[in-house]
C-alpha positions in Angstrom: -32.7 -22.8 51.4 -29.3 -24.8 51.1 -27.6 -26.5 48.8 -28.6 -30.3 48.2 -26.5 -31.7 45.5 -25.4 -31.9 42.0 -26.4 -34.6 39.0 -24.3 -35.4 36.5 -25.4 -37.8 33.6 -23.7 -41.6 34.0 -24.0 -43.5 31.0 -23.4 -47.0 33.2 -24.5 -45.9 37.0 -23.5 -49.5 38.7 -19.9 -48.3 36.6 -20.0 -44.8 37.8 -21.1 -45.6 41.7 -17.7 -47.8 42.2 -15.4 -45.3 40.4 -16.8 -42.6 42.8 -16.4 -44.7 45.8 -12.9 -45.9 44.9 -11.5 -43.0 44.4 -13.2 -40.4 46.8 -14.6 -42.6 49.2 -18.3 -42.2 48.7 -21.2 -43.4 50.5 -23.8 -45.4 48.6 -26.9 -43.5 49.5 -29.5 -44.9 46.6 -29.2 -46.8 43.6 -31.4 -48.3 40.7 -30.6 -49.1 37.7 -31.1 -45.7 36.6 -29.8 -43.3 39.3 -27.6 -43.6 42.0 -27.4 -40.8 45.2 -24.0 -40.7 46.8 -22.8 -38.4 49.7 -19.2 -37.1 49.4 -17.0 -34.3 50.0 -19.8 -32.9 52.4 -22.1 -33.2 49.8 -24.0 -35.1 47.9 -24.1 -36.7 44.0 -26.8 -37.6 41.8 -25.6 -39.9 38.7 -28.6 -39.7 36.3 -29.8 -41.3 33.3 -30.0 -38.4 30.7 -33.1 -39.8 30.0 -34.4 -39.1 32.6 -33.6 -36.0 34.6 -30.9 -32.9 33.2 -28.1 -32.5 34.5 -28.9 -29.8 37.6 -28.1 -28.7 40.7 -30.0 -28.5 43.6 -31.5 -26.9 46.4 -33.3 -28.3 49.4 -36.4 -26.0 50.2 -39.1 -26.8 52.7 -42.1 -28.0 51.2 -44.3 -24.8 51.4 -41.3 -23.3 49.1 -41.3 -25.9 46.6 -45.4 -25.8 46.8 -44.8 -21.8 46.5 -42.4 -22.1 43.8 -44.3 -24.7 42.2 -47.4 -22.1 41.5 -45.4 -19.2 40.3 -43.8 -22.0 37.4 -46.9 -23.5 36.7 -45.6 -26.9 37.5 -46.7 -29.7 39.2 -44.5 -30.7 41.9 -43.1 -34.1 41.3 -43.1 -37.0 44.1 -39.7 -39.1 43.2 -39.0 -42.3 43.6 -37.0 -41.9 47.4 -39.7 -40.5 49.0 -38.1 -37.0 47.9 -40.6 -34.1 46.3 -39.2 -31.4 43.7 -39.8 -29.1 40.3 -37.0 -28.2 37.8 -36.9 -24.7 36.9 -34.4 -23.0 34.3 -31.8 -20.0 34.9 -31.5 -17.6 31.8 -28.7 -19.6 30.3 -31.5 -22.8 29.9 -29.5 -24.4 33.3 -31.4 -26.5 35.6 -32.0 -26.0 39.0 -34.0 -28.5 40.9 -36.0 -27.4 43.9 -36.1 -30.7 46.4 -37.9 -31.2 49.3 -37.6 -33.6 52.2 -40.3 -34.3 53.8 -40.0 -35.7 57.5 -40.6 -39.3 57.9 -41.6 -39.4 53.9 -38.3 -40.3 52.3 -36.1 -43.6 52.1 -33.3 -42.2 53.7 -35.6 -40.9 57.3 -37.0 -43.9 57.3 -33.3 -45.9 57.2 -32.4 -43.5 60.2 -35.5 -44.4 61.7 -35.0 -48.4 61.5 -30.9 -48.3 62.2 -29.7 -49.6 65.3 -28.9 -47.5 68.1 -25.3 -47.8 69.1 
């Protein structure tokens, strides 16, 4: 288990994407209309429609953790929208922690590796 990355809630995410790559030099890793993933400062950065996710942080797990995790919550696990797998779950103080898998070959970004030019 490591950590992934942090959201924070972005009320105009095209808005949000170019402030954080002006002024720390992010790399555009996804974006929509409602969510953008940057990588930056070694890390990474979800900007989120509140509508849609809670603010969080995350961890990457493999998937037979999240699966694991998954049963002792009594959640489903959710299959998002990169290719990425995960569950929310809640520290005492109500915070949310996401639990994200990648699995190999199945996301957006593996498969952008994948078809990238070797130099």
């Amino acid at each position: 288990m490591r950590f992934d990355h942090v959201a924070v809630p972005a009320k105009d995410i095209a808005a949000s994407v170019e402030w954080y790559q002006f002024h720390f030099n992010a790399k555009l890793l996804y974006q929509d209309d409602t969510w953008a993933f940057l990588q930056m400062g070694g890390t990474k950065l979800a900007l989120i429609s509140p509508h849609q996710h809670p603010p969080h942080i995350a961890m990457s797990v493999t998937d037979e953790v999240l699966t694991d995790a998954a049963k002792i919550a009594g959640k489903p696990v959710d299959s998002h929208r990169d290719g990425t797998k995960g569950i929310y779950i809640y520290d005492p103080s109500g915070n949310a922690v996401e639990l994200i898998s990648y699995p190999p070959g199945e996301t957006i970004y593996a498969k952008r590796e994948q078809e990238a030019p070797k130099v």
